[in-house]
RODO-2510 file (C-alpha; in nm, 4 decimals, decimal comma):
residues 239
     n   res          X          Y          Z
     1     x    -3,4622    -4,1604    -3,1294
     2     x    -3,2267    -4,3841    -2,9260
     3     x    -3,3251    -4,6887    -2,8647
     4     x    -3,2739    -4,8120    -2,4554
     5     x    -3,3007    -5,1208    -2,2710
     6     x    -3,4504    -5,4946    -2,4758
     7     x    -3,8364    -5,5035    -2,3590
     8     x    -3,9885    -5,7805    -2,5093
     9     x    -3,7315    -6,0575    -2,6800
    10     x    -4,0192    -6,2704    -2,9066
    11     x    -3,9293    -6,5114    -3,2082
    12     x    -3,9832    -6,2767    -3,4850
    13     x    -3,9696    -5,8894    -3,3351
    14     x    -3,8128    -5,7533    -3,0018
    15     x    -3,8915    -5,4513    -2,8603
    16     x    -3,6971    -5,1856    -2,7146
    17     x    -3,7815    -4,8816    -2,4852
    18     x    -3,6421    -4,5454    -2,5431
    19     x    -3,6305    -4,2075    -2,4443
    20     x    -3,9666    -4,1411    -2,4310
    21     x    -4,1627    -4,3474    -2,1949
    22     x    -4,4526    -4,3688    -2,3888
    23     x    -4,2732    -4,4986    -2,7251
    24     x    -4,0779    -4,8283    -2,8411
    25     x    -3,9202    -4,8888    -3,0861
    26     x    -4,0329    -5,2583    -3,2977
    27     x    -3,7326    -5,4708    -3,4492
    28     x    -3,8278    -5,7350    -3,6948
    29     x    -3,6404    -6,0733    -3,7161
    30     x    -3,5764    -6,3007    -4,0174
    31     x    -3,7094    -6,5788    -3,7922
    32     x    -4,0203    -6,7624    -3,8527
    33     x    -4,2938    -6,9351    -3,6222
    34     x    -4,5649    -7,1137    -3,7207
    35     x    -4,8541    -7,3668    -3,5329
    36     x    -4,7504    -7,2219    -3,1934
    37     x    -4,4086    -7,2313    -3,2090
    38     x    -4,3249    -7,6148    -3,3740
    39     x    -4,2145    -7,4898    -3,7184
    40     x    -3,9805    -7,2388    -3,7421
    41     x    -3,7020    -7,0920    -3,9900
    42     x    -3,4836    -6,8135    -4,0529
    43     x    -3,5744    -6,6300    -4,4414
    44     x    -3,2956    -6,4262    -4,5208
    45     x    -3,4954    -6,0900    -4,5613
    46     x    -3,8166    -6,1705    -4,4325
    47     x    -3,8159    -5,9145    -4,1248
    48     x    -3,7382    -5,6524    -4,3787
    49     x    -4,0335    -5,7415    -4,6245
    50     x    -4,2365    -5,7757    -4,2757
    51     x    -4,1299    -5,4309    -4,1042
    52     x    -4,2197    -5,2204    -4,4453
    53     x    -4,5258    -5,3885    -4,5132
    54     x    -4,7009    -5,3189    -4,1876
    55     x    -4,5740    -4,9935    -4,1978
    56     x    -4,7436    -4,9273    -4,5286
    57     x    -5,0835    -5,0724    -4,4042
    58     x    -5,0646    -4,9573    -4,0513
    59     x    -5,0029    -4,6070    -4,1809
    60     x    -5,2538    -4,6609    -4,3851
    61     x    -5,5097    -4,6981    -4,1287
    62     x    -5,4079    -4,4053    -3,9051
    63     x    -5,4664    -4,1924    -4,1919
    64     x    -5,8035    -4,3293    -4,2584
    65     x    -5,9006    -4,2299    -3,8842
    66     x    -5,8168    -4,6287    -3,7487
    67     x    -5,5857    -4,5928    -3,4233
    68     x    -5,2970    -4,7899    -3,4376
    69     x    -4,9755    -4,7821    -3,2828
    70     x    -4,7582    -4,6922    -3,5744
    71     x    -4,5545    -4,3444    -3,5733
    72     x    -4,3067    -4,4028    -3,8055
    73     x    -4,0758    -4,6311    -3,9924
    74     x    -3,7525    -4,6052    -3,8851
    75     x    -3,5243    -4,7806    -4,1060
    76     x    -3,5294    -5,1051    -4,2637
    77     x    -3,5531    -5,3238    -3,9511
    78     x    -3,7169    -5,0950    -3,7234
    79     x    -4,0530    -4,8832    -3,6629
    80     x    -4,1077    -4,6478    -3,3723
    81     x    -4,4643    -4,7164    -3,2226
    82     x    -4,6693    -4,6026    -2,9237
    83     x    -4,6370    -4,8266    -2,5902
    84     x    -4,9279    -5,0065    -2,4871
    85     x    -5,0224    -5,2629    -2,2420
    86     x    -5,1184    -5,5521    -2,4354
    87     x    -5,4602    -5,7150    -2,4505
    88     x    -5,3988    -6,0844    -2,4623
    89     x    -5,7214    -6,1350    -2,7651
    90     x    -5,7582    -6,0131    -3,1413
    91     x    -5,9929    -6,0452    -3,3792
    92     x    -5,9620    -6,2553    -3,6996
    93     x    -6,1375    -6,0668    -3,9558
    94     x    -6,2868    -6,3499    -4,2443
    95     x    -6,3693    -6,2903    -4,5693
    96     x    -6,3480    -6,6426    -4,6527
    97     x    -6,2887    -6,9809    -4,4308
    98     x    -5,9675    -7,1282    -4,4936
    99     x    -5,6842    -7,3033    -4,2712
   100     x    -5,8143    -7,4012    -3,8855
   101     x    -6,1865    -7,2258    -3,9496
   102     x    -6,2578    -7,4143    -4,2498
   103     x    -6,1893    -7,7746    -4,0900
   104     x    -6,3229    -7,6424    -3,7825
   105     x    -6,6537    -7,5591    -3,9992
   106     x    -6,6499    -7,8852    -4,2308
   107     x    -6,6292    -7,6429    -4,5424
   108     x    -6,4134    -7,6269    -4,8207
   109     x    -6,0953    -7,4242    -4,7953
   110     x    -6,2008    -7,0670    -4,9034
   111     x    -6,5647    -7,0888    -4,8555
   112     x    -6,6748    -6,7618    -4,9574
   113     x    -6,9593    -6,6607    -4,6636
   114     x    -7,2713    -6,4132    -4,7609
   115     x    -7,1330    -6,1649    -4,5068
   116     x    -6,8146    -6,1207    -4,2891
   117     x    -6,7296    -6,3356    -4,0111
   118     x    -6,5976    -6,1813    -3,7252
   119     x    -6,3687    -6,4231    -3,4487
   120     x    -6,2552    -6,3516    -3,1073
   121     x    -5,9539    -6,5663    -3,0085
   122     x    -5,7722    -6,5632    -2,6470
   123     x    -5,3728    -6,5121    -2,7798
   124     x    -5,2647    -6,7683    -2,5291
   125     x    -4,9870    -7,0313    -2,6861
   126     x    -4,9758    -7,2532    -2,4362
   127     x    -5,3779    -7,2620    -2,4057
   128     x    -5,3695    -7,2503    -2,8207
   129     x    -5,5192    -6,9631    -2,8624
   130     x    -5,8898    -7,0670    -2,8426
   131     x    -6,1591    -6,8852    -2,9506
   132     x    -6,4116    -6,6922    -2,7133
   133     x    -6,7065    -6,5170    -2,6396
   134     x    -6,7203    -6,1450    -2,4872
   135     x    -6,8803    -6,2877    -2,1924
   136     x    -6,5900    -6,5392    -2,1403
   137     x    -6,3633    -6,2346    -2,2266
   138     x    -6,5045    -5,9888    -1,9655
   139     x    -6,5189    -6,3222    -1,7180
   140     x    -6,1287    -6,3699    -1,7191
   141     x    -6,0679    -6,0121    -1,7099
   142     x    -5,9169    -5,9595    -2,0193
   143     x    -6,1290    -5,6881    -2,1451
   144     x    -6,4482    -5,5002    -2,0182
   145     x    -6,7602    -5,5107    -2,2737
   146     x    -6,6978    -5,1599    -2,3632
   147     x    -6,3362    -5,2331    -2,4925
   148     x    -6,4892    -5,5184    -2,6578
   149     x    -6,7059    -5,3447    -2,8521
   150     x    -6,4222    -5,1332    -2,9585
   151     x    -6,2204    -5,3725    -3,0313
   152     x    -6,4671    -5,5595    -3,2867
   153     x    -6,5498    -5,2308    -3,4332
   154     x    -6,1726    -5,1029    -3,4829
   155     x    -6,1274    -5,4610    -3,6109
   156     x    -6,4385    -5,4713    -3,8636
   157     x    -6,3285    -5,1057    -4,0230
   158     x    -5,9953    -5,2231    -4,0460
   159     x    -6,0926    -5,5028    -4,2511
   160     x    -6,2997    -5,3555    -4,4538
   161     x    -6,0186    -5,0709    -4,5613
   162     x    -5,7740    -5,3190    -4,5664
   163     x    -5,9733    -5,5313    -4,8094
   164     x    -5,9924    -5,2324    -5,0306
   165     x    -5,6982    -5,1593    -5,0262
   166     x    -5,5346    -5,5177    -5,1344
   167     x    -5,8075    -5,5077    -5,4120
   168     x    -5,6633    -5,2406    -5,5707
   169     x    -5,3619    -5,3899    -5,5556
   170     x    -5,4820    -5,7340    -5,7137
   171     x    -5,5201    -5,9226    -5,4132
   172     x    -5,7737    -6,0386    -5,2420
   173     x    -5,7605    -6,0524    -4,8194
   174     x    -5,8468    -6,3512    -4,7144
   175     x    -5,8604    -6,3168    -4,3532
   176     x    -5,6483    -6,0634    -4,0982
   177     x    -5,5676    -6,1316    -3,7563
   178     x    -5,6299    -5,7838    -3,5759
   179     x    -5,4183    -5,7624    -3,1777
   180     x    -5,4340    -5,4544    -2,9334
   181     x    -5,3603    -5,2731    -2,6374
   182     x    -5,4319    -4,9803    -2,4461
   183     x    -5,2441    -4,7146    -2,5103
   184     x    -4,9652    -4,5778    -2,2448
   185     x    -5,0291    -4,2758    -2,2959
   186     x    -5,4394    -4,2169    -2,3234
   187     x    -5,5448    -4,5558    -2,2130
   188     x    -5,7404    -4,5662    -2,5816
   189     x    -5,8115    -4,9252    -2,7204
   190     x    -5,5695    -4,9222    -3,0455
   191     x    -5,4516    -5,1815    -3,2843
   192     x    -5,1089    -5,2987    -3,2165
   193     x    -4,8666    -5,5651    -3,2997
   194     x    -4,8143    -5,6198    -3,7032
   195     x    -5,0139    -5,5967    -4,0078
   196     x    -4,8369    -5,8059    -4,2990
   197     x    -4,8221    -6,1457    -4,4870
   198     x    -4,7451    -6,3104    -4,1354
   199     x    -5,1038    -6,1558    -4,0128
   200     x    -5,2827    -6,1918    -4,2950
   201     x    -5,3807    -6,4406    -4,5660
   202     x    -5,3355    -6,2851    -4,9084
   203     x    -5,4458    -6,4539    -5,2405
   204     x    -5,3467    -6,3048    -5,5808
   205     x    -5,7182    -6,2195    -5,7037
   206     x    -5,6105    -6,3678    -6,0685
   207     x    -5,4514    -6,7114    -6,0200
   208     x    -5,5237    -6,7621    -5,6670
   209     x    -5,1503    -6,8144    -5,5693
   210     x    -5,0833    -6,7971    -5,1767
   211     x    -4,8877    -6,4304    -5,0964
   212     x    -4,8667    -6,4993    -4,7192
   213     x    -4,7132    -6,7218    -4,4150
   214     x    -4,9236    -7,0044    -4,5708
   215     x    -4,6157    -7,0547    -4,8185
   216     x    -4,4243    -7,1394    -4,4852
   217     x    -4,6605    -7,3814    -4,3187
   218     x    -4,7894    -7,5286    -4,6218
   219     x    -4,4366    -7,5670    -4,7633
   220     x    -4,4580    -7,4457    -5,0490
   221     x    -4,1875    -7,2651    -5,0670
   222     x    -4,1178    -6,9166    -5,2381
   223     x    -4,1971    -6,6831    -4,9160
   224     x    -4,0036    -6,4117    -4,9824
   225     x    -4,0293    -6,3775    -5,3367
   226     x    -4,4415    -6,3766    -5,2105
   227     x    -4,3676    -6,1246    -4,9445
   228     x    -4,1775    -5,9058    -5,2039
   229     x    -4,4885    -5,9236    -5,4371
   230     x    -4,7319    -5,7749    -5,1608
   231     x    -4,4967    -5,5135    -5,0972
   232     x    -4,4278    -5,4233    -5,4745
   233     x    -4,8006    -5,3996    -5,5666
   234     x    -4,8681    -5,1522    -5,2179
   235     x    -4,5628    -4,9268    -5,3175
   236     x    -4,7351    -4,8861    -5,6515
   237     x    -5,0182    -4,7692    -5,5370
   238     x    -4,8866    -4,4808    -5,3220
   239     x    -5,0449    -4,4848    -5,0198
***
């Protein structure tokens, strides 16, 4: 696969076209962003720890019948993924409250709901990426109601494998923020973007310690040691 001509030049991947022009190929950074852009560092390693862990759990998903742009991991850095035309909304899939939700909601952080909570959030930096309804959605244009409803139900299954999956590795999933397009190639609704500690909050189910970006934002320091724990305990499990 050769990779062609710089696509997409963001803070923590680029993306490059190639040969094919219904494939790109993904390129993780050591760089990282958090609350829109203010915070940001370079972690020796972390694009590594970030490229193989989303391949694991995107994988994952296409073999459990979830479309997602994965093909294949390419090498350390790199993934080679199906082209899509990016839908500017994903949905946040909530086990329990915590960070913005929780002090949006007045509960405590990681208030443990009867049933999952399902969000819809416009991916728009400079707007904040505020939360919306389908009808505001479809209003805008972003997406019609019958992508919608796609994309919440390609969302909820994802979460639901995905928390099954980190249980069995001794973590609990928190929350997971779920993007997509439409693919190039079929114009299908499919889950793009990344799946990984950057995407996802991640406890350890035994002591509660923080596995994910919150180490960053929080400052709390030890993100790639974290980062290297999620992908240890997946590995194990051979998925």
């Amino acid at each position: 696969m050769t990779k062609k001509e710089l696509i997409f030049n963001g803070n923590e991947k680029r993306v490059y076209a190639t040969e094919n022009p219904e494939q790109v190929i993904f390129h993780y950074t050591d760089v990282t962003v958090a609350f829109n852009n203010v915070k940001r560092a370079r972690l020796t390693g972390k694009g590594i720890l970030s490229n193989k862990i989303s391949a694991l759990l995107l994988g994952y998903l296409n073999r459990c019948g979830v479309r997602t742009h994965f093909i294949e991991l390419l090498d350390e850095r790199e993934q080679l993924c199906r082209k899509i035309e990016i839908i500017p909304l994903e949905v946040v899939y909530h086990n329990r409250l915590a960070g913005t939700v929780a002090t949006r909601l007045g509960v405590d952080e990681g208030f443990k709901p009867s049933h999952t909570v399902l969000d819809l959030c416009y991916n728009n930096d400079e707007l904040g990426n505020p939360l919306v309804n389908r009808d505001q959605a479809f209003a805008i244009g972003l997406a019609s109601y019958e992508e919608l409803e796609e994309m919440f139900a390609l969302g909820k299954k994802a979460g639901e494998l995905l928390t099954e999956l980190f249980h069995k590795a001794g973590i609990e999933l928190v929350d997971a923020k779920i993007e997509f397009g439409r693919a190039s190639d079929t114009g299908e609704i499919i889950i793009s973007d990344e799946l990984s500690p950057d995407t996802c909050r991640l406890w350890d189910e035994a002591t509660g310690e923080r596995l994910d970006k919150d180490r960053f934002r929080l400052d709390l320091g030890d993100v790639i040691p974290a980062y290297a724990d999620v992908l240890e305990r997946l590995e194990k499990l051979d998925i």
